[in-house]
Phi, psi and omega in degrees: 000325186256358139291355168284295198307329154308292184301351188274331176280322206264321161287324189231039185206340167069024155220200171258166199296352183265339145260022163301088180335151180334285194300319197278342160311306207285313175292350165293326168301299175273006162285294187266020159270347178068012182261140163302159186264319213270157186212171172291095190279340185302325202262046180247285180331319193273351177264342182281313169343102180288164185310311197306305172322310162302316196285310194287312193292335156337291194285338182299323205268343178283315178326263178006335231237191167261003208271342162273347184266315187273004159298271162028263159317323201263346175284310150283343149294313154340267185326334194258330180290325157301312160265004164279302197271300165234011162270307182322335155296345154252010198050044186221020174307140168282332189211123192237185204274156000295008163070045118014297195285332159271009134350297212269315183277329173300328229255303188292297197296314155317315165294353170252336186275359167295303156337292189307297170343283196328286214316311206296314169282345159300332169301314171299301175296348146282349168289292140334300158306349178264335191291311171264018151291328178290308140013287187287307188292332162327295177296324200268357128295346190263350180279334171295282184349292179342297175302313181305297170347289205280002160279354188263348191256319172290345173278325153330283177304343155302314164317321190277341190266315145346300180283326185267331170286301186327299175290340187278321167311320167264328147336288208294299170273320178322310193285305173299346123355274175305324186267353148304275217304339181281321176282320173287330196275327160342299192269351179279309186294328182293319213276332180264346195264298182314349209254000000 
């Protein structure tokens, strides 16, 4: 088995199997093993994942959503409506306008939810990168396969051609065979006629 994965490395990778990167080692290797390649990469990922970790893409995905843009909105309508509307009328708004104290807490939350956003999308882009490596070692068994098919159909259609020259061959002496044996019988018969 592993003078084949030599000669399968040294034919379609031109070098030998021990110098092959890793990943192109590791799909040559489940080329001639016959084993599938493809795997969950999400849930390789997600296992690896720490609380904190989990915690941020959480928060990314809620930051995100609409259901945090219309919380959000009614939320600052609140506010603006609460000291605008109806505390300002007894004089006893906490944050009157230009509204300084929600200023300050919009200010905080953008700081804190920006950092999280950053973690969740690095996760992801590392997340991606992996995907299209997994990607990469897929095709690129499905691309060996490939070949291999068509060296077994071409050798098949050599075979084949081969069993058909070979019968066209015997044909070939049958029928000359026959058209002797049609010609003696000919001349025999001309011969008995002539007598």
């Amino acid at each position: 088995m592993n003078n084949q994965l030599q000669d399968l490395a040294k034919k379609r990778f031109k070098i030998s199997l021990d110098e092959l990167p890793e990943r192109e080692h590791r799909v040559v290797q489940h080329f001639g093993e016959r084993r599938h390649i493809s795997r969950d990469t999400n849930q390789e990922f997600e296992k690896k994942l720490t609380i904190g970790q989990r915690l941020a893409d959480k928060v990314a995905a809620f930051g995100g959503s609409w259901t945090f843009i219309m919380i959000f909105g009614a939320i600052l309508l609140s506010w603006v409506a609460l000291n605008t509307l109806i505390l300002a009328q007894r004089n006893a708004s906490f944050d009157p306008y230009p509204y300084i104290l929600l200023n300050l807490f919009l200010s905080m939350l953008a700081a804190v939810q920006a950092p999280v956003i950053l973690m969740s999308q690095n996760r992801q882009g590392v997340k991606d990168r992996l995907d299209a490596a997994h990607d990469y070692e897929v095709n690129l068994k499905a691309e060996l396969e490939i070949l291999s098919l068509h060296e077994k159909m071409d050798e098949l259609r050599e075979m084949k051609w081969a069993e058909l020259i070979n019968m066209q061959q015997e044909q070939f002496r049958l029928l000359t065979q026959l058209v002797k044996a049609g010609n003696s019988q000919d001349r025999n018969l001309s011969e008995r006629e002539g007598l």
